[in-house]
N, C-alpha and C positions, 0 to 999 in steps of 0.2 A: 039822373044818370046821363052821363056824355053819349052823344054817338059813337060807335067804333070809328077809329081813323085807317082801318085796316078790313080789306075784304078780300073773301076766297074767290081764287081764280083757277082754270084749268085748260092745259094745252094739252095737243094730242102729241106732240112731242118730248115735253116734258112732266108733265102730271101736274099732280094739285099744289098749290102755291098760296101765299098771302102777300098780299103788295098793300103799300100805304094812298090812302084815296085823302089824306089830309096831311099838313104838314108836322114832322116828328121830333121830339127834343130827344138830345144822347139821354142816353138812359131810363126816358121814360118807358113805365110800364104797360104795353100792347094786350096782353092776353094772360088772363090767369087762371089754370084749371087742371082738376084733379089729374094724379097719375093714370091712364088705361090698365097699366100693366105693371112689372120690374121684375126682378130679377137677382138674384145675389151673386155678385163675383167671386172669380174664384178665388181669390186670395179673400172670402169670407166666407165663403162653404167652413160648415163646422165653428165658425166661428160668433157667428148669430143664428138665429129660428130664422125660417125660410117663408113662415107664415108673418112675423108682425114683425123681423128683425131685431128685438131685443138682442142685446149681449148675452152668451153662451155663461158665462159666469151668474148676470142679475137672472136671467130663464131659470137656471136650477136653482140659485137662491128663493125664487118664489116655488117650484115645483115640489123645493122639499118642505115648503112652509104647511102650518096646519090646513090652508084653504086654499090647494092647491089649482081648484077652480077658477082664479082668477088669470087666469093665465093666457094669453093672446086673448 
């Protein structure tokens, strides 16, 4: 595994930060990692479940299926 080419930093005037400690190509990839949180917009309220985001259509297509346990 590489070293990271990037490390956390904090000022008292601006807060917590990541700056590069190695030289960076466009585009490569720095950091990869799970969501904390999210959220659903509002032009998708009612539109998908709020819990796994499925589509409102495929959600009741399983909901009304025989094993409707499988669900989020």
């Amino acid at each position: 595994m590489e070293p990271l080419k990037v490390e956390k930093f904090t000022t008292a005037d601006r807060g917590n930060g990541l700056r590069a400690v190695a030289a960076l190509r466009p585009g490569e990839l720095l950091l990869r990692s799970d969501p904390l949180a999210y959220t659903v917009c509002k032009g998708s309220r009612g539109v998908v479940c709020d819990h796994c985001l499925i589509g409102k259509e495929a959600w009741e297509a399983v909901w009304l299926s025989p094993e409707p346990e499988n669900i989020c």
